[in-house]
C-alpha positions as a Python dict, from the first residue, in 0.01 Angstrom:
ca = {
    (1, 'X'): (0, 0, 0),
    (2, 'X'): (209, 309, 24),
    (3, 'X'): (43, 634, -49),
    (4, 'X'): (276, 941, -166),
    (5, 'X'): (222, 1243, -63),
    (6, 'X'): (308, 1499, -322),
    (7, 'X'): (409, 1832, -92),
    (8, 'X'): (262, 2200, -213),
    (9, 'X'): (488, 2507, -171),
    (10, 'X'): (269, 2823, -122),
    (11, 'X'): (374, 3159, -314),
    (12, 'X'): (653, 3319, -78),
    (13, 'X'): (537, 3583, 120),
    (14, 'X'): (638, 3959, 14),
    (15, 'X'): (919, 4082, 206),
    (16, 'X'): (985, 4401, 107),
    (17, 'X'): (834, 4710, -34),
    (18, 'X'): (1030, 4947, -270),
    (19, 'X'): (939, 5313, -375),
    (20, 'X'): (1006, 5577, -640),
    (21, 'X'): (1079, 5890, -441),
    (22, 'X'): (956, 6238, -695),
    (23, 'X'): (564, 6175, -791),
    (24, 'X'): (553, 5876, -557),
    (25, 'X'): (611, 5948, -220),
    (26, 'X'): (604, 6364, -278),
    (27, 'X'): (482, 6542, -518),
    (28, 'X'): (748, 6727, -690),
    (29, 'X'): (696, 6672, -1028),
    (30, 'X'): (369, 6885, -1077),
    (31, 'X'): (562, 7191, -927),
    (32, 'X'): (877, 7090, -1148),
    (33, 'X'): (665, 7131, -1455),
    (34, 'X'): (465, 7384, -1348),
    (35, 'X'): (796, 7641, -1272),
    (36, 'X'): (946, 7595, -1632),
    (37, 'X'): (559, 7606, -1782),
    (38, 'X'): (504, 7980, -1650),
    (39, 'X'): (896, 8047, -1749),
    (40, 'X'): (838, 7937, -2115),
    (41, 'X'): (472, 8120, -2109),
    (42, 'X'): (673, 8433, -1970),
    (43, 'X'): (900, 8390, -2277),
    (44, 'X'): (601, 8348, -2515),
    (45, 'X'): (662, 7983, -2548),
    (46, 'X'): (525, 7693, -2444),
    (47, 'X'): (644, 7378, -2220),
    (48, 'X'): (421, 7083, -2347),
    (49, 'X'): (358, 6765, -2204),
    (50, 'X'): (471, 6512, -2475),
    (51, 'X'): (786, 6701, -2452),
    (52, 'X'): (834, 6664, -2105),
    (53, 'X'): (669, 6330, -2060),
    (54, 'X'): (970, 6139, -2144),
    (55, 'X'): (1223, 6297, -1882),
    (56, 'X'): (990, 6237, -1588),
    (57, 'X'): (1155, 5958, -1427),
    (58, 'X'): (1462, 5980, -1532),
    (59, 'X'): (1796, 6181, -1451),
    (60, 'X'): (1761, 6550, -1520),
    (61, 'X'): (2043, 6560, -1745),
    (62, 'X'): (1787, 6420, -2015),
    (63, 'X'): (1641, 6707, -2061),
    (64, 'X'): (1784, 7068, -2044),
    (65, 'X'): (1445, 7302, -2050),
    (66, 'X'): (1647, 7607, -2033),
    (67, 'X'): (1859, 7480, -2418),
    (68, 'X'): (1508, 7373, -2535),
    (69, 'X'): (1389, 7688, -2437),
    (70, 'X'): (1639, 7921, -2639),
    (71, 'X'): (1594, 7660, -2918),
    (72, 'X'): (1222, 7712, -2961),
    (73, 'X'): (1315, 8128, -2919),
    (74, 'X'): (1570, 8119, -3175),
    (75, 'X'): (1818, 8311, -2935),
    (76, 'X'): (2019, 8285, -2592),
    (77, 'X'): (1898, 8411, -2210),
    (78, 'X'): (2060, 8479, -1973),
    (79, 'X'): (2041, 8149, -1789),
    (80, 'X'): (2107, 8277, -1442),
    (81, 'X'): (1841, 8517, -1402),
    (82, 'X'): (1583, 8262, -1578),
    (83, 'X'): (1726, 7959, -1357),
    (84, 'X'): (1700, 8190, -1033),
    (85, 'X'): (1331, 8227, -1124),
    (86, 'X'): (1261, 7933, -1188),
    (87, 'X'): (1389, 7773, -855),
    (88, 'X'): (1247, 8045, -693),
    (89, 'X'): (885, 7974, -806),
    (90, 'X'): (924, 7567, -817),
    (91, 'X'): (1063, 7603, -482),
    (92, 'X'): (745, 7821, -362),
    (93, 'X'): (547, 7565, -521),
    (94, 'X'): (674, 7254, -364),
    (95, 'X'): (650, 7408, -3),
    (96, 'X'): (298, 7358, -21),
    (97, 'X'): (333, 6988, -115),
    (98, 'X'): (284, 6687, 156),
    (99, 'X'): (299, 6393, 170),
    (100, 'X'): (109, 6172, -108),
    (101, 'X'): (-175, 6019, 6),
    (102, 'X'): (-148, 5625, 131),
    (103, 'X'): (240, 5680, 154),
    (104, 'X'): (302, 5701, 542),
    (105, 'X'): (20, 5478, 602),
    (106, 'X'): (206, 5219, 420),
    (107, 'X'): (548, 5317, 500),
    (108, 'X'): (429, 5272, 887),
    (109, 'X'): (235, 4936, 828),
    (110, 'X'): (549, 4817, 643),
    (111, 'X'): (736, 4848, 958),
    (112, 'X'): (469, 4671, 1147),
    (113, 'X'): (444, 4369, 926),
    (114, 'X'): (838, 4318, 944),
    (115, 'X'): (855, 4469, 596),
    (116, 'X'): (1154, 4608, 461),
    (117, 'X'): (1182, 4927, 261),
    (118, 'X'): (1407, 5065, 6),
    (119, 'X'): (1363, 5392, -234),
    (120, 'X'): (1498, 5367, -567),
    (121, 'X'): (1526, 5680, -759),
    (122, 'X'): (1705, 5851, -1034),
    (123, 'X'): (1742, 6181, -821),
    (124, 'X'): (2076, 6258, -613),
    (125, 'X'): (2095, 6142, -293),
    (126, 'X'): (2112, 6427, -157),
    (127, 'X'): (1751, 6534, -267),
    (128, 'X'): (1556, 6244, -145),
    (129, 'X'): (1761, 6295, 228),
    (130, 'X'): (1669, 6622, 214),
    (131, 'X'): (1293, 6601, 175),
    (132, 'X'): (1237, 6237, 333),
    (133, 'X'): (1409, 6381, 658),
    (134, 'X'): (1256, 6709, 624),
    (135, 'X'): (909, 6442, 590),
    (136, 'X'): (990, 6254, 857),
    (137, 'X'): (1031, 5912, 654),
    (138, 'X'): (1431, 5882, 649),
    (139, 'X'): (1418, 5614, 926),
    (140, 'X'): (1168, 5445, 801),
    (141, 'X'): (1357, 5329, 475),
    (142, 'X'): (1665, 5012, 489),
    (143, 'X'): (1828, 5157, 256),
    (144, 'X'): (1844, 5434, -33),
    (145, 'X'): (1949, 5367, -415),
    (146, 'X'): (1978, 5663, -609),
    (147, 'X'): (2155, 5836, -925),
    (148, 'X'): (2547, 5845, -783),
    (149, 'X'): (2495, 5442, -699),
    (150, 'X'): (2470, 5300, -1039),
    (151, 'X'): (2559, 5378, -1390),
    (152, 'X'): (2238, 5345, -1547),
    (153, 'X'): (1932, 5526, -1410),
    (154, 'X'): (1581, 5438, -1533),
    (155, 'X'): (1429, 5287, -1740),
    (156, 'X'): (1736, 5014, -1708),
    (157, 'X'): (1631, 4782, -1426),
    (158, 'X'): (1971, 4871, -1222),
    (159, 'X'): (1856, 5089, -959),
    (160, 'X'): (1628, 4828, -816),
    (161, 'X'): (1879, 4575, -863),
    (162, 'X'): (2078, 4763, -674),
    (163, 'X'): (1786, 4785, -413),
    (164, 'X'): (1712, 4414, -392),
    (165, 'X'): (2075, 4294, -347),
    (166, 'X'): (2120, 4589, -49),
    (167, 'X'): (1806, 4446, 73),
    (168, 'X'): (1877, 4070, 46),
    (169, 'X'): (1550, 4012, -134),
    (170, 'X'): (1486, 3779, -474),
    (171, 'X'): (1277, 4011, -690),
    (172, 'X'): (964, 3773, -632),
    (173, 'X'): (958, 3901, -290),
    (174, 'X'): (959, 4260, -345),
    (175, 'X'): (710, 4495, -455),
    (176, 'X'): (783, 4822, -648),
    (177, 'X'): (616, 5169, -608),
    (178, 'X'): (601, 5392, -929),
    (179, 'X'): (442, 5685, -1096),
    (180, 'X'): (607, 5689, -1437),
    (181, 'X'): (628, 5500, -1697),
    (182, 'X'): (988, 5486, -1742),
    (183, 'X'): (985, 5359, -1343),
    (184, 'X'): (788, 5130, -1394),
    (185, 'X'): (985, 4989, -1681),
    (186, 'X'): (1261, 4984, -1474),
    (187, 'X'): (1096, 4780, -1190),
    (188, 'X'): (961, 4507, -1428),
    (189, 'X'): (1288, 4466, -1601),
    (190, 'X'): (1422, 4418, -1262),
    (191, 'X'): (1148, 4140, -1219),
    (192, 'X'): (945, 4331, -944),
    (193, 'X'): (548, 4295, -904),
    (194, 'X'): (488, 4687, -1011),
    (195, 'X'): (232, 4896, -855),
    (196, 'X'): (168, 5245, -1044),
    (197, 'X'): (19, 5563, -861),
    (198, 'X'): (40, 5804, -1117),
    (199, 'X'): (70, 6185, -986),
    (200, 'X'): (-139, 6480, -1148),
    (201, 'X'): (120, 6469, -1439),
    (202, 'X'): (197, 6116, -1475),
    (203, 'X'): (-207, 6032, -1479),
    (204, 'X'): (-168, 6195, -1853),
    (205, 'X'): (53, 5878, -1963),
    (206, 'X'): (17, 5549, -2007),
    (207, 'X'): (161, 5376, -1761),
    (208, 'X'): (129, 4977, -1985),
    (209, 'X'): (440, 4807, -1761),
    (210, 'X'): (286, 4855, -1440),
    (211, 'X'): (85, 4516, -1274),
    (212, 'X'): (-161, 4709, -1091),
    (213, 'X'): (-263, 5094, -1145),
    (214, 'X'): (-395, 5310, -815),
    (215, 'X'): (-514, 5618, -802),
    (216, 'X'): (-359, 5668, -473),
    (217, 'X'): (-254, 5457, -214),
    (218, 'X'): (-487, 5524, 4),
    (219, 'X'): (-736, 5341, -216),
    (220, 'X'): (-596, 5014, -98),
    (221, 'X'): (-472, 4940, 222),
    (222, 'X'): (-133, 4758, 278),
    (223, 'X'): (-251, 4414, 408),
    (224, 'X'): (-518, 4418, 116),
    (225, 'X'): (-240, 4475, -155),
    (226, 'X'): (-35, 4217, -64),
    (227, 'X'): (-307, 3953, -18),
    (228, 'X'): (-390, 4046, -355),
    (229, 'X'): (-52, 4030, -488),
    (230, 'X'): (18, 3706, -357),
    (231, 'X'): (-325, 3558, -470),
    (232, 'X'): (-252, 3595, -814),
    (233, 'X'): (-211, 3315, -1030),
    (234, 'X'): (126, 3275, -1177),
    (235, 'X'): (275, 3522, -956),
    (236, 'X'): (612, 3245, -976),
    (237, 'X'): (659, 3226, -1299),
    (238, 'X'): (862, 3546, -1426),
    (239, 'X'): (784, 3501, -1809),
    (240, 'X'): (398, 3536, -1671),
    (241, 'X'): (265, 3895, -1738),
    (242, 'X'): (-104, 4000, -1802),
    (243, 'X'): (-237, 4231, -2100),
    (244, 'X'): (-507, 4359, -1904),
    (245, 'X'): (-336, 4607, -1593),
    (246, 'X'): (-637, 4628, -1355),
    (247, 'X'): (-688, 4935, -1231),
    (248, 'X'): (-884, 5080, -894),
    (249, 'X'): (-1078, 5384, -975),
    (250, 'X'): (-1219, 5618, -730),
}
């Protein structure tokens, strides 16, 4: 009598890791919000959060503070002097930012696991050189997707498409780093197991796209997150998604 074996074919292993840059890796969107809040209050205005909320994440062409500004005024400034302020004071205010916590930690681990990395972000190239190499972290990363190499920034899955084919990763394979929840849109559309770690602004939304919520990465280590991740039942089938986003409080 011939038995048949019937052969199993584990979950495929992660192989690379793919972060956000502003909120995610560095804090810049606390000092972003902060500089135009103290420019509105100096104008006897204010900046609110559900007003800004829906720009984080995105290109900054979505929102033009200094036209919302003169709008809620009623008349025009002189947009020089208040833009020279305000890049004066945001720029005072993100010199005292480091690294997020969890973020080298995992950037470094990455590397030791064979990992590869990407950042994906709707900022200009230019930016997230700047500050990764001013971090240290620009070697650390494969590759670098941002605004100038696709048409469509976030919440449209393209810039992590755009990530995963420089990479030469399926989406299964890959795990995405967000803070927002236009990013993390984005990362899901793409078809990306989505890890949120939402920044001192972000924490204030509801982040509902996201797979798994942190409060920093340093609450988790590497190793542990992707055991977790590819543990999960239904982690191969794409139409699969949970209504209940676990979350890992302090």
């Amino acid at each position: 009598m011939t038995h048949l074996v019937r052969e199993t074919t584990a979950a495929p292993r992660i192989q690379a890791l793919i972060f956000d840059f502003d909120g995610l890796i560095l804090d810049t969107e606390t000092p972003d919000f902060q500089s135009w809040q103290e420019i509105y209050a100096a104008h006897g205005a204010e900046l609110t959060m559900d007003i800004w909320a829906d720009c984080v994440g995105r290109p900054a062409h979505v929102f033009d503070a200094h036209t919302h500004l003169e709008g809620l005024l009623g008349q025009a400034l002189d947009r020089f002097e208040v833009r020279a302020q305000r890049w004066l004071r945001f720029a005072e205010l993100l010199e005292a930012q480091s690294l997020l916590p969890g973020v080298e930690s995992y950037v470094t681990e990455a590397r030791r696991l064979g990992l590869r990395a990407s950042v994906a972000s709707s900022a200009p190239r230019s930016w997230v050189e700047h500050h990764l190499e001013r971090l240290g972290l620009l070697a650390q990363f494969d590759c670098l997707r941002c605004v100038e190499d696709v048409t469509h920034a976030k919440p449209h899955p393209e810039l992590y498409q755009s990530a995963l084919t420089a990479l030469g990763v399926e989406p299964i394979r890959a795990i995405a780093f967000e803070d927002s929840p236009n990013g993390a849109q984005a990362a899901k559309r793409a078809g990306l197991y989505c890890v949120a770690v939402p920044n001192a602004v972000t924490r204030q939304l509801l982040i509902d796209h996201a797979d798994l919520v942190l409060n920093s990465l340093a609450d988790l280590t590497l190793p542990e997150l992707l055991s977790k991740v590819e543990s999960e039942e239904g982690r191969l089938n794409p139409n699969s998604r949970s209504d209940t986003i676990p979350r890992i409080d302090e």
